[in-house]
BAFI-98524 format. One record per residue: residue in one letter; x, y, z of N, C-alpha, C in turn. Coordinates in Angstrom, 1 decimal, m for minus. Each point is the difference from the previous one (the first is absolute). Example, Ala and Ser with C-alpha at 12.3 -4.5 7.8 and 13.67 -1.06 7.14 Angstrom:
<nupas>
<code:A; n_xx:13.2; n_yy:m5.7; n_zz:7.8; ca_xx:m0.9; ca_yy:1.2; ca_zz:0.0; c_xx:0.9; c_yy:1.2; c_zz:0.0> .
<code:S; n_xx:m0.4; n_yy:1.1; n_zz:m0.7; ca_xx:0.9; ca_yy:1.1; ca_zz:0.0; c_xx:m0.8; c_yy:1.1; c_zz:0.8> .
</nupas>
This chain:
<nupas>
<code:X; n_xx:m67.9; n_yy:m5.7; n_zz:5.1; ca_xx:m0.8; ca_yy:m0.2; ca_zz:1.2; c_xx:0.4; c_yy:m1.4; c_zz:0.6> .
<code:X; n_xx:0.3; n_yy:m0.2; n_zz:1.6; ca_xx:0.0; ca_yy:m0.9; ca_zz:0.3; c_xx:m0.8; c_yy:m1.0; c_zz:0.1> .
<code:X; n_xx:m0.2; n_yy:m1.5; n_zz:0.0; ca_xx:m1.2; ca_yy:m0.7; ca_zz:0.2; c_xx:m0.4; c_yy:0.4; c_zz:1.2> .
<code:X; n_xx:m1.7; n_yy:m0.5; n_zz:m0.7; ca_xx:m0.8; ca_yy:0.2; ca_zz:1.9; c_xx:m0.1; c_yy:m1.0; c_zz:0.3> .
<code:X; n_xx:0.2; n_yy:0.2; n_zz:1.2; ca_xx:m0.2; ca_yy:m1.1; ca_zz:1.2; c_xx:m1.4; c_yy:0.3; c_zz:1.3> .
<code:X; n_xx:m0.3; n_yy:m0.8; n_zz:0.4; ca_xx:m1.4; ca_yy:0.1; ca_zz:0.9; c_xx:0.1; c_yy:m1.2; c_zz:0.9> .
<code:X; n_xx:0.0; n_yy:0.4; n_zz:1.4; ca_xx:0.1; ca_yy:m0.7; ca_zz:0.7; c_xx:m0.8; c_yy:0.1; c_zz:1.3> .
<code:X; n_xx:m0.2; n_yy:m0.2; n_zz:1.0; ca_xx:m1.4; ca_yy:m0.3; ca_zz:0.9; c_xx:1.3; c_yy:1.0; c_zz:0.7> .
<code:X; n_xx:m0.8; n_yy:0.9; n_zz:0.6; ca_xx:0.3; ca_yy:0.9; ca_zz:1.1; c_xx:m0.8; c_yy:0.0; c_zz:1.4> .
<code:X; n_xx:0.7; n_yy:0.3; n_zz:1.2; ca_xx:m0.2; ca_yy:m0.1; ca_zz:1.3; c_xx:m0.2; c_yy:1.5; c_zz:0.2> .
<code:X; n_xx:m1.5; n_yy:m0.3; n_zz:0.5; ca_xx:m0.7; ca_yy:1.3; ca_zz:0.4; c_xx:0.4; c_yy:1.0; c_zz:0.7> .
<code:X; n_xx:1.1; n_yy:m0.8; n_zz:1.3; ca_xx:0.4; ca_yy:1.1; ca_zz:1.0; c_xx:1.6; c_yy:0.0; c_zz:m0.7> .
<code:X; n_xx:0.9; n_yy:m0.5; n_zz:m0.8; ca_xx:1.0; ca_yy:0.2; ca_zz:0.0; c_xx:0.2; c_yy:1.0; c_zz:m1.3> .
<code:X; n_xx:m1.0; n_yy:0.0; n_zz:m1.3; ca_xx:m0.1; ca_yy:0.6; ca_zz:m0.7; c_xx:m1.0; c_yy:0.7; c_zz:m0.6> .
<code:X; n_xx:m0.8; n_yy:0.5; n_zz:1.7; ca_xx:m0.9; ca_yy:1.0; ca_zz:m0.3; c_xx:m0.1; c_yy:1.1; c_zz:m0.8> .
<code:X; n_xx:1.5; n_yy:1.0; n_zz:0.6; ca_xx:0.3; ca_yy:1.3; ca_zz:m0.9; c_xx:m0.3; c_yy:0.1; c_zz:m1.6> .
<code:X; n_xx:0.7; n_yy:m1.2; n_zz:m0.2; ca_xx:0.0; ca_yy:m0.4; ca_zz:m1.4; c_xx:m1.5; c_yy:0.2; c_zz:m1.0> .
<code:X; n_xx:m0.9; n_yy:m1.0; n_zz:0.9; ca_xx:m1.4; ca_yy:m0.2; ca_zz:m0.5; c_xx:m0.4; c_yy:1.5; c_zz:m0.1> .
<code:X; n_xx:0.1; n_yy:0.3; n_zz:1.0; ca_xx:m0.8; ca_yy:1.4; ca_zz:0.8; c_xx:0.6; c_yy:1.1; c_zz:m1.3> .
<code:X; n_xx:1.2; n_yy:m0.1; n_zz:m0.1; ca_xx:0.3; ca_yy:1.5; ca_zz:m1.0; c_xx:m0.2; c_yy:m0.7; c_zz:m1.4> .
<code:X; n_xx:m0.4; n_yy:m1.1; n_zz:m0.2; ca_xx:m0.7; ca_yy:m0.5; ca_zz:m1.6; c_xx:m1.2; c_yy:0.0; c_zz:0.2> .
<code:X; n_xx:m0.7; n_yy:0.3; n_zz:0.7; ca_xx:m1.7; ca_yy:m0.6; ca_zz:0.3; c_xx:m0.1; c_yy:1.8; c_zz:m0.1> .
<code:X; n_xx:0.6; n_yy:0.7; n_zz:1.4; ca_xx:m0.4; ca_yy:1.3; ca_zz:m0.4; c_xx:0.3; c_yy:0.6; c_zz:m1.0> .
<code:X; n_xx:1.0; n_yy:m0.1; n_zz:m0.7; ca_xx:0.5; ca_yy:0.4; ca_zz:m1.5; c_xx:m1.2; c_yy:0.4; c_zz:m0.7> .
<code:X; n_xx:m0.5; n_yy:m1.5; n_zz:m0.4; ca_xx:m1.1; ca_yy:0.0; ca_zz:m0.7; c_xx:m1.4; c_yy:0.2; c_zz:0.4> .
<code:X; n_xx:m0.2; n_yy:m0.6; n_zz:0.9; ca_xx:m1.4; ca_yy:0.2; ca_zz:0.5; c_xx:m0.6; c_yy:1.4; c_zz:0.3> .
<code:X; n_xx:1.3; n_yy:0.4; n_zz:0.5; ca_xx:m1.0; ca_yy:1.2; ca_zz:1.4; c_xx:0.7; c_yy:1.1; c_zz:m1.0> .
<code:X; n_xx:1.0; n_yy:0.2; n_zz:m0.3; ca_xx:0.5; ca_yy:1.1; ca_zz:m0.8; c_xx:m0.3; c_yy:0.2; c_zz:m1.2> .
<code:X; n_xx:0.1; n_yy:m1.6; n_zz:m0.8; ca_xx:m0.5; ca_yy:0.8; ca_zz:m1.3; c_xx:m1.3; c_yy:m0.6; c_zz:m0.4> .
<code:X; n_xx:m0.7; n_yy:m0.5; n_zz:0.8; ca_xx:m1.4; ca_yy:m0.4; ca_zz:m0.3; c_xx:m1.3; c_yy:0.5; c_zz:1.3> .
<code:X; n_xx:0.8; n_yy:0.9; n_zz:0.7; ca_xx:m0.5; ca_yy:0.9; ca_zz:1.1; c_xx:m1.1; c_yy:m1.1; c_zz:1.2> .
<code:X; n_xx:0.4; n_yy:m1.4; n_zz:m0.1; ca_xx:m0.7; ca_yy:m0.6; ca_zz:0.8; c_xx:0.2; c_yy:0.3; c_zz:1.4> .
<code:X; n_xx:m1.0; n_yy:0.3; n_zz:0.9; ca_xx:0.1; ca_yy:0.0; ca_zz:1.5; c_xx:0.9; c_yy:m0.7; c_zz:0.3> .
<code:X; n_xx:1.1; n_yy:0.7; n_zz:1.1; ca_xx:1.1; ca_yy:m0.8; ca_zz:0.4; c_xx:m1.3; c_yy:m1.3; c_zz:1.9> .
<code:X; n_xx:m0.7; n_yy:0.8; n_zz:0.0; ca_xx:m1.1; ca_yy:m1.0; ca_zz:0.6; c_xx:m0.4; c_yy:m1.4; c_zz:m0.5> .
<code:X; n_xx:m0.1; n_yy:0.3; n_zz:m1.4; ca_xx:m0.8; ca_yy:m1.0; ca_zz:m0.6; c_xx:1.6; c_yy:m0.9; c_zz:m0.9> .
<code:X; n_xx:0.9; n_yy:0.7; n_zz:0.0; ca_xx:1.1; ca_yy:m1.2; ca_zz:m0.2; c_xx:0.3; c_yy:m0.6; c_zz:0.9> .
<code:X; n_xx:0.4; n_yy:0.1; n_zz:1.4; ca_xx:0.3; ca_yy:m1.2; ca_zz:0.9; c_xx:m0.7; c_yy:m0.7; c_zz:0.7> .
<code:X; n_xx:m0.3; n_yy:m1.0; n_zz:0.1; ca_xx:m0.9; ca_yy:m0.3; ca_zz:0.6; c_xx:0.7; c_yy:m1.3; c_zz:1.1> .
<code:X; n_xx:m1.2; n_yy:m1.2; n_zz:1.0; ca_xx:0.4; ca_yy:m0.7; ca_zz:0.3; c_xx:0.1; c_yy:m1.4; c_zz:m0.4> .
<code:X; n_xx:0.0; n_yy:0.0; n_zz:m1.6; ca_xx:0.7; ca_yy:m1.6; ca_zz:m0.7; c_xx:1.5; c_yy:0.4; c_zz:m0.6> .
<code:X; n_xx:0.4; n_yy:1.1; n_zz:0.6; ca_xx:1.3; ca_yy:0.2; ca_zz:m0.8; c_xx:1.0; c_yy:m0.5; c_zz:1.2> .
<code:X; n_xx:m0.3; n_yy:m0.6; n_zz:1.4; ca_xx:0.4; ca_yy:m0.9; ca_zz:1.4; c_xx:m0.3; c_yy:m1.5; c_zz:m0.5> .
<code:X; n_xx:m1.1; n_yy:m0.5; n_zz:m1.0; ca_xx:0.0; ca_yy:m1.4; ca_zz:m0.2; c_xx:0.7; c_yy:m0.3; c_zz:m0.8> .
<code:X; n_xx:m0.2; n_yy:0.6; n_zz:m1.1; ca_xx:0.4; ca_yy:0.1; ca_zz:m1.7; c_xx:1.4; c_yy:m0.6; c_zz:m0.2> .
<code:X; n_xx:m0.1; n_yy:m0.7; n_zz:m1.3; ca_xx:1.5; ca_yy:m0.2; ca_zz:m0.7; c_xx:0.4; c_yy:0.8; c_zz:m0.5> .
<code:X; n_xx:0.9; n_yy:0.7; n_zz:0.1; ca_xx:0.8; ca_yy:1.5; ca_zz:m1.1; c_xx:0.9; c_yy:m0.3; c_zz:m0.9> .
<code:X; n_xx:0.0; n_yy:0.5; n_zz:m1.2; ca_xx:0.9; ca_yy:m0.3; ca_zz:m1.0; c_xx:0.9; c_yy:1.2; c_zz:0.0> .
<code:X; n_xx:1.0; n_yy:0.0; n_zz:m0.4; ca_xx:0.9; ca_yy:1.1; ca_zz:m0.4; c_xx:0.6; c_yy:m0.3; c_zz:m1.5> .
<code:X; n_xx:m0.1; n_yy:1.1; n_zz:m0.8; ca_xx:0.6; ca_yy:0.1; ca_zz:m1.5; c_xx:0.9; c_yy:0.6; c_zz:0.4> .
<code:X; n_xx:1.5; n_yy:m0.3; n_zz:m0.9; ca_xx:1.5; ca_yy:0.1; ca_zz:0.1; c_xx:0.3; c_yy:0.1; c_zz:m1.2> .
<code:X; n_xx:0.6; n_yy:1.0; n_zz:m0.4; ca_xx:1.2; ca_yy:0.4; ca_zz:m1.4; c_xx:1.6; c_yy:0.1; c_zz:0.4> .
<code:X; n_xx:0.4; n_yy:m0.8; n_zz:0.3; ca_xx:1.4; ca_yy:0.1; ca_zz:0.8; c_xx:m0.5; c_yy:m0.1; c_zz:1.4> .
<code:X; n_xx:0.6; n_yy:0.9; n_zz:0.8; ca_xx:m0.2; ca_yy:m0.2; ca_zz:1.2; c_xx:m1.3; c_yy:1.1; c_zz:0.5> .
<code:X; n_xx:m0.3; n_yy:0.5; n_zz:m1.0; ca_xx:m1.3; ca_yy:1.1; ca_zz:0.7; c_xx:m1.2; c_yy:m0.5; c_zz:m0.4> .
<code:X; n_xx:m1.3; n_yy:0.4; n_zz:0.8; ca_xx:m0.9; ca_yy:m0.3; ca_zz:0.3; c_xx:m1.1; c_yy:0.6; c_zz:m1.0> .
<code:X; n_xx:m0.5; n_yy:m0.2; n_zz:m0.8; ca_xx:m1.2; ca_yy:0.1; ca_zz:m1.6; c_xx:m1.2; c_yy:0.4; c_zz:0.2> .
<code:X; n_xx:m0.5; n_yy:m1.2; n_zz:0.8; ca_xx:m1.3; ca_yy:m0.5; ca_zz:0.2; c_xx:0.0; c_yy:m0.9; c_zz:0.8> .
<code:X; n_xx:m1.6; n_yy:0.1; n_zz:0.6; ca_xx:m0.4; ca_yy:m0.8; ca_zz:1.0; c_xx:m1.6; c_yy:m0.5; c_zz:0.1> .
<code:X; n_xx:m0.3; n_yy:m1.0; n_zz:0.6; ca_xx:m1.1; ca_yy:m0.6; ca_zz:m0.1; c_xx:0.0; c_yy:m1.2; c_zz:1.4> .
<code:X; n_xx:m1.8; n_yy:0.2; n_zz:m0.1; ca_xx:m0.2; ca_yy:m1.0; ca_zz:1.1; c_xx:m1.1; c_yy:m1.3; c_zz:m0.2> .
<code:X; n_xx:0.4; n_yy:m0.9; n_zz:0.5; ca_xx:m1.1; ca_yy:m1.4; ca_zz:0.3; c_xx:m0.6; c_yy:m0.1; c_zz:1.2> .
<code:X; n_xx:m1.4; n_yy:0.1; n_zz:0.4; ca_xx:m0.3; ca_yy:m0.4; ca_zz:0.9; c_xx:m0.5; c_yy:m1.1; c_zz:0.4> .
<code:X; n_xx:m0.4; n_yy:m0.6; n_zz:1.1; ca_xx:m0.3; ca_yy:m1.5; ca_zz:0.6; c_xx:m1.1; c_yy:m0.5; c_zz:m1.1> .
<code:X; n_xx:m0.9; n_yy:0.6; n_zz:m0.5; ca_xx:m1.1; ca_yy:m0.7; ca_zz:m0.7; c_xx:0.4; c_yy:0.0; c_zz:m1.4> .
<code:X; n_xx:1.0; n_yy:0.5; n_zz:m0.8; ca_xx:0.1; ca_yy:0.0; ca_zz:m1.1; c_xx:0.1; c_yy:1.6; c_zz:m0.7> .
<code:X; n_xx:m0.2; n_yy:1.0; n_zz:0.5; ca_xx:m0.1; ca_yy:1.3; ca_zz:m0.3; c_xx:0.8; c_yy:0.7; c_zz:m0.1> .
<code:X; n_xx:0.2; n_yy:0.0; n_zz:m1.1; ca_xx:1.4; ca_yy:0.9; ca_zz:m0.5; c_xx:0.3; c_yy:1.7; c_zz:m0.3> .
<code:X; n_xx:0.4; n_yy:0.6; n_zz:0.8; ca_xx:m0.3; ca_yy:1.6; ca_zz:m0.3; c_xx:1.5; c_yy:0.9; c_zz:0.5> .
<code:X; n_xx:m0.4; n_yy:1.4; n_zz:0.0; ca_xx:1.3; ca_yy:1.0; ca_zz:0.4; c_xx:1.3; c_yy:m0.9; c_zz:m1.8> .
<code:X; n_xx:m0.6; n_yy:m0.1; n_zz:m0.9; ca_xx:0.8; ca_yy:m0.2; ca_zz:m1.0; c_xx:0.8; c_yy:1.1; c_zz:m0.7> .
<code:X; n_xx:1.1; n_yy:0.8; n_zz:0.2; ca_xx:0.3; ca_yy:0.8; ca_zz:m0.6; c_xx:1.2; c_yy:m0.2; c_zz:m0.3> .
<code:X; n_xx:0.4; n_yy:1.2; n_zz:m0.9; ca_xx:1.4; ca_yy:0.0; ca_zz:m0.6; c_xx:0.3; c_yy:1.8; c_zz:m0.2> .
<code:X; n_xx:1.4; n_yy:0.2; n_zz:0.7; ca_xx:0.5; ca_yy:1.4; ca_zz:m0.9; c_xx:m0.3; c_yy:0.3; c_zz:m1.0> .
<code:X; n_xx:m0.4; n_yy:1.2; n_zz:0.0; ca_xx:m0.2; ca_yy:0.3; ca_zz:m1.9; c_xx:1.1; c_yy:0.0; c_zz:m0.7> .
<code:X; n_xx:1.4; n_yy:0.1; n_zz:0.2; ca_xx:1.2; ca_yy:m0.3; ca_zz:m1.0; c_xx:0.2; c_yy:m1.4; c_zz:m0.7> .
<code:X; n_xx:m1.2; n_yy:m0.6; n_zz:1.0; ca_xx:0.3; ca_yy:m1.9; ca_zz:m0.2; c_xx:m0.8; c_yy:m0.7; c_zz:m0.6> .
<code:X; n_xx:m1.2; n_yy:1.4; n_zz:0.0; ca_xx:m0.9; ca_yy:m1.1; ca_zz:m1.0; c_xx:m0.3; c_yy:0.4; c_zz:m1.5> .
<code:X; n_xx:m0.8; n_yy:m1.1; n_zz:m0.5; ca_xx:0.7; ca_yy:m0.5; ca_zz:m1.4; c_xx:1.0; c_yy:m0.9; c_zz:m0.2> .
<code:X; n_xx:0.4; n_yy:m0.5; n_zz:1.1; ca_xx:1.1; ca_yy:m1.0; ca_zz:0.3; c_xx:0.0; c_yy:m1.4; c_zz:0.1> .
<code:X; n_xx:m1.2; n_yy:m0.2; n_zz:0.1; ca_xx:m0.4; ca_yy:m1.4; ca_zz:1.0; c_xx:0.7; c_yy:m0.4; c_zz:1.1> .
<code:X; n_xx:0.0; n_yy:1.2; n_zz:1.1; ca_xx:0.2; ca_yy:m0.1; ca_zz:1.4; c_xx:m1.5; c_yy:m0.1; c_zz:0.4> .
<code:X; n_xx:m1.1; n_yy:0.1; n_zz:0.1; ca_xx:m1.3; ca_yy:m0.4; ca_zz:0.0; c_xx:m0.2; c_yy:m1.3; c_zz:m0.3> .
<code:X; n_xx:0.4; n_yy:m1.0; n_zz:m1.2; ca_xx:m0.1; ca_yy:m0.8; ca_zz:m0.4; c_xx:0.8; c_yy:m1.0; c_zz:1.0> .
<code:X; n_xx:1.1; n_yy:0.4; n_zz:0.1; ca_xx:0.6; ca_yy:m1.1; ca_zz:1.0; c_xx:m0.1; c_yy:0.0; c_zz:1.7> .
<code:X; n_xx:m0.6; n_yy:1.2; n_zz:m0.3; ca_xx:m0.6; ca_yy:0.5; ca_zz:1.4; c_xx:m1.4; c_yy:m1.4; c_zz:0.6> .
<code:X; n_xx:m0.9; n_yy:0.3; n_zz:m1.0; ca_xx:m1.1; ca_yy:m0.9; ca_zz:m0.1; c_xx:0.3; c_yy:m1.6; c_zz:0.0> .
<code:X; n_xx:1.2; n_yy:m0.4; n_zz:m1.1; ca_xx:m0.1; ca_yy:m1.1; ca_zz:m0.1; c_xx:0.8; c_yy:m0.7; c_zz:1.5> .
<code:X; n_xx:0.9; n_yy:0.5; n_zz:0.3; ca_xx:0.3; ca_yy:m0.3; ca_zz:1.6; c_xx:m1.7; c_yy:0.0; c_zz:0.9> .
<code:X; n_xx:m0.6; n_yy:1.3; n_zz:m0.1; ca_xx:m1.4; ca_yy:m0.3; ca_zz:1.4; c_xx:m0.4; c_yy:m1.4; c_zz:m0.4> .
<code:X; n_xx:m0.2; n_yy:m0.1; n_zz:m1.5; ca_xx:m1.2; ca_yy:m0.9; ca_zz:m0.3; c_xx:1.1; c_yy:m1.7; c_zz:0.0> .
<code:X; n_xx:1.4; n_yy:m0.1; n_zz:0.2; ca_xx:0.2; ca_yy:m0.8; ca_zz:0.5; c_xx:0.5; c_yy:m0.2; c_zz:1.3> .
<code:X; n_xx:m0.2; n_yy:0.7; n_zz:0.9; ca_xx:m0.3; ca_yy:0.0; ca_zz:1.3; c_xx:m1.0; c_yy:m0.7; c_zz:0.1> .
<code:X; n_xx:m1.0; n_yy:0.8; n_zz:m0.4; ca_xx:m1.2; ca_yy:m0.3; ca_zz:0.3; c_xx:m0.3; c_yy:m1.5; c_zz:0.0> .
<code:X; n_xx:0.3; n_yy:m0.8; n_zz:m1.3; ca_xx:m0.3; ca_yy:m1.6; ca_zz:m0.7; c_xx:0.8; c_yy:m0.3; c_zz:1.1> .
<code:X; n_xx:1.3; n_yy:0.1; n_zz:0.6; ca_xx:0.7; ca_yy:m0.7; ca_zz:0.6; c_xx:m0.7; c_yy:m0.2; c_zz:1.5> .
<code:X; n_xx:m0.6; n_yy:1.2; n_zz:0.4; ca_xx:m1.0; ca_yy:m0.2; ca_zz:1.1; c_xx:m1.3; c_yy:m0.7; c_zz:m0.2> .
<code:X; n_xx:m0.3; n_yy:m0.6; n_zz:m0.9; ca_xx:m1.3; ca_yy:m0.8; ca_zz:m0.5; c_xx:m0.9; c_yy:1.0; c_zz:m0.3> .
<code:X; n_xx:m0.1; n_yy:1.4; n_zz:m0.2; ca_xx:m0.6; ca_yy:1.0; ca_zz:m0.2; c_xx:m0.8; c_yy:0.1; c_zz:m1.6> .
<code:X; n_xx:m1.0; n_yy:m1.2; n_zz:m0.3; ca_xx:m0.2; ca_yy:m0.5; ca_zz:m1.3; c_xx:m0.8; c_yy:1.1; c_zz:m0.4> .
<code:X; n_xx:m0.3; n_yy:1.8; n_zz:0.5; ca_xx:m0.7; ca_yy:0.7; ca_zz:m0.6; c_xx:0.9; c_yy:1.0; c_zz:0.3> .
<code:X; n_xx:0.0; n_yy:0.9; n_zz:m1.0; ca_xx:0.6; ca_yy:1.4; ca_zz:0.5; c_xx:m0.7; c_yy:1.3; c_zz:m0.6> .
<code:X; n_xx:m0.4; n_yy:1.1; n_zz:1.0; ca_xx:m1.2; ca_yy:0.8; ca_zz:0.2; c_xx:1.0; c_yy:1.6; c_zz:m0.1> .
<code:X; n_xx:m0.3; n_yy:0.7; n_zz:m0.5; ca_xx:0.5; ca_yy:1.6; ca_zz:m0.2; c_xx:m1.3; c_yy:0.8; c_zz:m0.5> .
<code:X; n_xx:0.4; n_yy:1.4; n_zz:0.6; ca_xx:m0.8; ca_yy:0.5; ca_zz:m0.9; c_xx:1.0; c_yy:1.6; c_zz:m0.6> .
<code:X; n_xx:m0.5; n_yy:m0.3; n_zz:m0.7; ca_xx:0.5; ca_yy:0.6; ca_zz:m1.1; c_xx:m0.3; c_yy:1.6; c_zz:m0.6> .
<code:X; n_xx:1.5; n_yy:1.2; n_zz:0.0; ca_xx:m0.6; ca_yy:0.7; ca_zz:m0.5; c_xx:m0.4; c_yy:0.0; c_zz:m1.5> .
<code:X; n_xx:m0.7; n_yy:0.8; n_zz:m0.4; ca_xx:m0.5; ca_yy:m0.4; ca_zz:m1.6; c_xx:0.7; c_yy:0.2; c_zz:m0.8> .
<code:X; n_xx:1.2; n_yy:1.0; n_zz:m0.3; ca_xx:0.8; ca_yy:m0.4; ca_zz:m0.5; c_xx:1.0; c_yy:m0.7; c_zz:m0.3> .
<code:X; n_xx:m0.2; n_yy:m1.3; n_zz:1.0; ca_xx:1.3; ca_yy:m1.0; ca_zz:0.1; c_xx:m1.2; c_yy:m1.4; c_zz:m0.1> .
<code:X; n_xx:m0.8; n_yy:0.4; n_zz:m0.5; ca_xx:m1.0; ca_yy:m1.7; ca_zz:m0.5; c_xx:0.9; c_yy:m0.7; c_zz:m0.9> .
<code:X; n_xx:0.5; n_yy:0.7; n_zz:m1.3; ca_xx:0.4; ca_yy:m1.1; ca_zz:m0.6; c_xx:1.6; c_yy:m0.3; c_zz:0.3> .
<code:X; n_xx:0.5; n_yy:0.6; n_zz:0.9; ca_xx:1.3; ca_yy:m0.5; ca_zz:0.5; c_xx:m1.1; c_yy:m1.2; c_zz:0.8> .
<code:X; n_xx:m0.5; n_yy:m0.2; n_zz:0.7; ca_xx:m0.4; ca_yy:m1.4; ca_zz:0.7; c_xx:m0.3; c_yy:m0.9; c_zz:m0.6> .
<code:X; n_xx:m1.0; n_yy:0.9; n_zz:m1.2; ca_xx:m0.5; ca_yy:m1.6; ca_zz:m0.8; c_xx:1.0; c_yy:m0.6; c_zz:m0.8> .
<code:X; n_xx:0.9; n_yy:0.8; n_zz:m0.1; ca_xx:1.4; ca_yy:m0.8; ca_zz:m0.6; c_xx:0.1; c_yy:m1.3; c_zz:0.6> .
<code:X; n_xx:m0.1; n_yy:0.5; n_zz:1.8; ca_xx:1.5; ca_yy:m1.0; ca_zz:1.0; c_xx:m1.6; c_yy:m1.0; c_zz:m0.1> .
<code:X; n_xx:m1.1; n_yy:m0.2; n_zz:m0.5; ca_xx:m1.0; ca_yy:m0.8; ca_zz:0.5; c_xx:m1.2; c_yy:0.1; c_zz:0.9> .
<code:X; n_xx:m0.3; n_yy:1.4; n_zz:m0.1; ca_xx:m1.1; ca_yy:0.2; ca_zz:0.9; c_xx:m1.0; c_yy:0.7; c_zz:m0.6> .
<code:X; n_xx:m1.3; n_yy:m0.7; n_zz:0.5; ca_xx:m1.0; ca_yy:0.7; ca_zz:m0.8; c_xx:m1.0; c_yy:1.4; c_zz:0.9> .
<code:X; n_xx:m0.9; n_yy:0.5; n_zz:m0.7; ca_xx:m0.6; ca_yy:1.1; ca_zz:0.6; c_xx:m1.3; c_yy:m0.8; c_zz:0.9> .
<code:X; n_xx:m0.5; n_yy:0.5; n_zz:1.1; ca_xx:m1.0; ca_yy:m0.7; ca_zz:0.4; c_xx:m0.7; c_yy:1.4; c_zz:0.9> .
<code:X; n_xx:0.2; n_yy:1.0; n_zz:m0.3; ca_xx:m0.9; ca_yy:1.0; ca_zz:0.8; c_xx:m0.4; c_yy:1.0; c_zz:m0.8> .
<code:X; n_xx:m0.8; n_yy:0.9; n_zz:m0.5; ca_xx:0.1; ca_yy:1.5; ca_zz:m0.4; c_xx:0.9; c_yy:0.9; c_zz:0.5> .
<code:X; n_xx:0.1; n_yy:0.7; n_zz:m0.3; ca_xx:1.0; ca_yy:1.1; ca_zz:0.2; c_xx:m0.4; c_yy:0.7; c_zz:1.2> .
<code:X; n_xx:0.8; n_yy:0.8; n_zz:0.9; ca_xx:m0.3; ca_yy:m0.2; ca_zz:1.4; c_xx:0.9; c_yy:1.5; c_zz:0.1> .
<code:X; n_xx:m0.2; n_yy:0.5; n_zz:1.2; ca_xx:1.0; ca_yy:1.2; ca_zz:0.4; c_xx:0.6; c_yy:m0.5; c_zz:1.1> .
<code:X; n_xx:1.3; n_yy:0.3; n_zz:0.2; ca_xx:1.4; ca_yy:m0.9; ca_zz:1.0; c_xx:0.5; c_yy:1.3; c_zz:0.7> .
<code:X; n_xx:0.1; n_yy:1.0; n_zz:0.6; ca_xx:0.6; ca_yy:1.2; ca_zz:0.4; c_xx:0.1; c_yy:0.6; c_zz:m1.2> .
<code:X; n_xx:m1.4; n_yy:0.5; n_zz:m1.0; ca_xx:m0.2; ca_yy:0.6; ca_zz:m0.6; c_xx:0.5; c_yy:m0.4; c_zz:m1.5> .
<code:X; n_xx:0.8; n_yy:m1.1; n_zz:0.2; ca_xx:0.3; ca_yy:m0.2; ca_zz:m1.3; c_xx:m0.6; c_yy:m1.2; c_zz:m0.7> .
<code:X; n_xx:m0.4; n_yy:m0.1; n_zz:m1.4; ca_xx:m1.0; ca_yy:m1.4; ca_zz:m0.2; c_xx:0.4; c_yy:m1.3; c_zz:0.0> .
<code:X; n_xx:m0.2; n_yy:m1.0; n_zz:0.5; ca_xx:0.5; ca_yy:m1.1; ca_zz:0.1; c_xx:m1.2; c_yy:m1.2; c_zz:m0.5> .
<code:X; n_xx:0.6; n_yy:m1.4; n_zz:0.0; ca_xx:m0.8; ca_yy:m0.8; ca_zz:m0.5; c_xx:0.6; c_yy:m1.3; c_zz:1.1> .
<code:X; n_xx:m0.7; n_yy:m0.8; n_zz:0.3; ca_xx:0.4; ca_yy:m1.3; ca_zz:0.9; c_xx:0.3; c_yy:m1.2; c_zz:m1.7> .
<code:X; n_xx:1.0; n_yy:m0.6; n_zz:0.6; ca_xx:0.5; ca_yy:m1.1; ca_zz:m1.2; c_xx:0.2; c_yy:m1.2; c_zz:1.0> .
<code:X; n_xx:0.1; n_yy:m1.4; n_zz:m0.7; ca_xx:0.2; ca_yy:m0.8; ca_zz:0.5; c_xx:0.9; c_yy:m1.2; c_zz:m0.9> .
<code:X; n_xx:1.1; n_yy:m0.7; n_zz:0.7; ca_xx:0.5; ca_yy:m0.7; ca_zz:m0.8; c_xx:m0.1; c_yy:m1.4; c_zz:1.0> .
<code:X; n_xx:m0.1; n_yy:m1.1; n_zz:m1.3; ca_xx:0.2; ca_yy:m1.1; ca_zz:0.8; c_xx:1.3; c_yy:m0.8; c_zz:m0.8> .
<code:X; n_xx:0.1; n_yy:m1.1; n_zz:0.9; ca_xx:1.5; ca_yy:m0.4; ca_zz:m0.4; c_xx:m0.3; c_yy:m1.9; c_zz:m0.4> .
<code:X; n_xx:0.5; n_yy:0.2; n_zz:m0.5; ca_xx:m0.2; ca_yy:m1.6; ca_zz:m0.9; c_xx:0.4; c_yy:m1.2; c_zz:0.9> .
</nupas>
């Protein structure tokens, strides 16, 4: 396996990209409303792209207030820590923008991937397009 790489992606130059990893996972194999995946912070947002060579993994977004979401990875890639480097790029984005809190919420099966990278639980468990979720919050030193 090649190393991963993760780098800030341009929303209109490497839309396709996001869009066939976002849909991958979201809408296909997590049957989320393709309504309820796009929305209009995905025009403000910082976008990440995950790279194994030269193709595209995973992707994720930052938004203006600190809110980090649309975090996914191919299922070939995970178990990999393409998630992990995925994250640690938002959340240094984020510090770099003075962004001294960072807000996700979370499906429930991926809590203790967060509280790994530093974030704690701060809501009950919630329904997100049907699937359970929890709001986490990290702050940064």
């Amino acid at each position: 396996m090649n190393k991963i790489r993760v780098r800030v992606a341009d929303w209109q130059k490497d839309n396709a990209e996001i869009r066939r990893i976002r849909e991958t996972v979201f809408i296909a194999e997590q049957s989320v409303p393709p309504e309820l995946e796009w929305d209009a912070d995905d025009a403000t947002a910082v976008h990440f792209l995950a790279f194994e060579g030269d193709f595209p993994i995973g992707t994720a977004r930052l938004l203006p207030d600190g809110h980090i979401g649309r975090v996914s990875v191919l299922k070939d890639w995970r178990g990999l820590k393409v998630g992990d480097a995925l994250m640690q790029a938002v959340i240094a984005e984020a510090e770099a923008r003075g962004l001294k809190q960072q807000m996700l919420s979370a499906q429930v099966q991926a809590t203790a991937f967060y509280e790994r990278l530093g974030f704690n639980l701060v809501s009950e468990e919630f329904l997100e397009a049907g699937i359970p979720h929890v709001d986490m919050v990290r702050h940064s030193a």
